[in-house]
N, C-alpha and C positions, 0 to 999 in steps of 0.2 A: 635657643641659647647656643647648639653647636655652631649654627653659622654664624653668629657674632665672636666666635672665640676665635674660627679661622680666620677670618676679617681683620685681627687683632695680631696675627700670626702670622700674616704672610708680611715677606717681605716688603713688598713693593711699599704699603701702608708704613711699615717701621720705615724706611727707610723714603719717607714722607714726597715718595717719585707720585703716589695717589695723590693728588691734592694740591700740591707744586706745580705739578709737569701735565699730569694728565687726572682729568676724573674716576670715579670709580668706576670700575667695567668687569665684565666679565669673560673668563680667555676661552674664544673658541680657535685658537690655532696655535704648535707650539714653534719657537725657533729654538736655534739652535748657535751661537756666536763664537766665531774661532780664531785666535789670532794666530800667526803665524804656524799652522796648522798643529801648536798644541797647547796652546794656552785658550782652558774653554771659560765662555764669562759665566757665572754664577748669581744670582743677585745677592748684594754685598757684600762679595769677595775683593781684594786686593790686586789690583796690575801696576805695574809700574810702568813708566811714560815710554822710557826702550825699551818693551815689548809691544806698542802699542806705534810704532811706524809705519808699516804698513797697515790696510786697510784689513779688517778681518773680512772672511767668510762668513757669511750668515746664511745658514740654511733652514728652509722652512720646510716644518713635518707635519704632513696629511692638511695641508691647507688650502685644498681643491685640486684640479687639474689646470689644464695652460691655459685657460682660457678664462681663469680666476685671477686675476693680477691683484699686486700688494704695492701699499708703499712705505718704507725703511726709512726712518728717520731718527738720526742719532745727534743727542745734545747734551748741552752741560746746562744744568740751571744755579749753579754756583760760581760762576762768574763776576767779580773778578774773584772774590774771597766766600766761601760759605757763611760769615757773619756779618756781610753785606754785599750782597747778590743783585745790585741797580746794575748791571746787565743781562741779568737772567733773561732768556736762555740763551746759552750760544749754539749756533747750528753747528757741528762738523761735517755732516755729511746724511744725503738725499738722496734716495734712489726709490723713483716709480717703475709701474710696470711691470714689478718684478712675476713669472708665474707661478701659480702655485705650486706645490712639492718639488721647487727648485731652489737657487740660490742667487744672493744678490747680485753674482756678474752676469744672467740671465736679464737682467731690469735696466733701466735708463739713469744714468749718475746725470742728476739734477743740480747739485752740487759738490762736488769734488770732494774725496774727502780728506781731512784735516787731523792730524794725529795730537790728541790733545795733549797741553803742555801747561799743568796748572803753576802758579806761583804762590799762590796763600793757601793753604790749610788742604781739606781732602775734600775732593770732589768728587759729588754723581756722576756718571758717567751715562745717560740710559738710552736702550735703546726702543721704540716704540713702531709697533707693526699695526697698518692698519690695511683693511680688505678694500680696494675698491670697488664701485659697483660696476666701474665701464674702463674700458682701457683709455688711459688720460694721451688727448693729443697735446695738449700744451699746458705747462706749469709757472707760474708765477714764482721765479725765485728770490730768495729775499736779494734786497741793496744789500745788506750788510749783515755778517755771520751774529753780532750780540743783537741785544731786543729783539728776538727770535721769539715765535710762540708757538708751539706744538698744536694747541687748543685752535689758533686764529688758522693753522696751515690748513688743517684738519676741513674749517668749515668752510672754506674759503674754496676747497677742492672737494666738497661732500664728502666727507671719507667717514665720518661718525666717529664712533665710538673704536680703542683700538681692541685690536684681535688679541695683542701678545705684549708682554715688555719686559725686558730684562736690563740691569743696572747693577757697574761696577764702580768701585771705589778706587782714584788715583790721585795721588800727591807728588808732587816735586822730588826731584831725589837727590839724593845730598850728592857732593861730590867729595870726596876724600880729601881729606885736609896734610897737608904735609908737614913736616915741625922740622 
């Protein structure tokens, strides 16, 4: 019974990044997400779109040595609106390779990344760590950042099941009205 109440309690699940984005898993590795070296992500915590220009720092703790590589992959699945998401997912940003107990400018940017800018309502933000088994020589990256799939990249590069995920909440911000 305890482990169905945790289940029930963690965020990832409320915040239904399980099940949308990615399946259920179990985390053997933690990171760590930092934007502009002080806004840390939290899962369903708040950023707003200009703190979110530059790309963050993502550091991973105790998640093997160098010769353990990751791959970093950060998306929205609420695209264009959260109450109709026919472009779910959008990719912002790819990065294999990365080594263990290092951080993502150590890894290979697969695709660029992209500082998200929603316009309907409040989007996920998440990000998904998966373990490779072998250092990747070459990656198929998408045509195009929407109809993105986490789940298809995943099997498509053997990557399994992921290690870690964390996911933030951002909306549009108004801009000051003048009278």
């Amino acid at each position: 019974m305890l482990i169905m109440i945790k289940k029930r309690s963690d965020p990832l699940v409320i915040g239904k990044v399980v099940g949308e984005v990615v399946d259920s898993f179990s985390p053997t590795a933690k990171m760590s997400v930092i934007y502009n070296s002080k806004n840390h992500v939290y899962n369903g915590h708040h950023l707003l779109p200009s703190t979110l220009i530059s790309k963050p720092k993502v550091l991973l703790h105790a998640a093997g040595d160098f010769s353990t590589f990751f791959t970093l992959i950060m998306t929205d699945p609420d695209v264009p609106g959260p109450s109709d998401p026919y472009l779910r997912e959008h990719v912002h940003w790819i990065v294999t390779n990365i080594p263990g107990s290092t951080d993502s400018s150590f890894g290979r940017e697969v695709v660029s990344y992209e500082m998200p800018r929603p316009n309907i309502g409040i989007h996920r933000l998440v990000f998904i760590l998966y373990k490779q088994k072998k250092r990747m020589q070459s990656v198929s990256v998408p045509h195009c950042r929407d109809g993105f799939c986490s789940r298809k990249f995943a099997v498509e590069h053997e990557l399994g099941q992921p290690v870690a995920a964390l996911f933030f909440n951002c909306q549009r911000e108004t801009a000051a009205r003048a009278r």
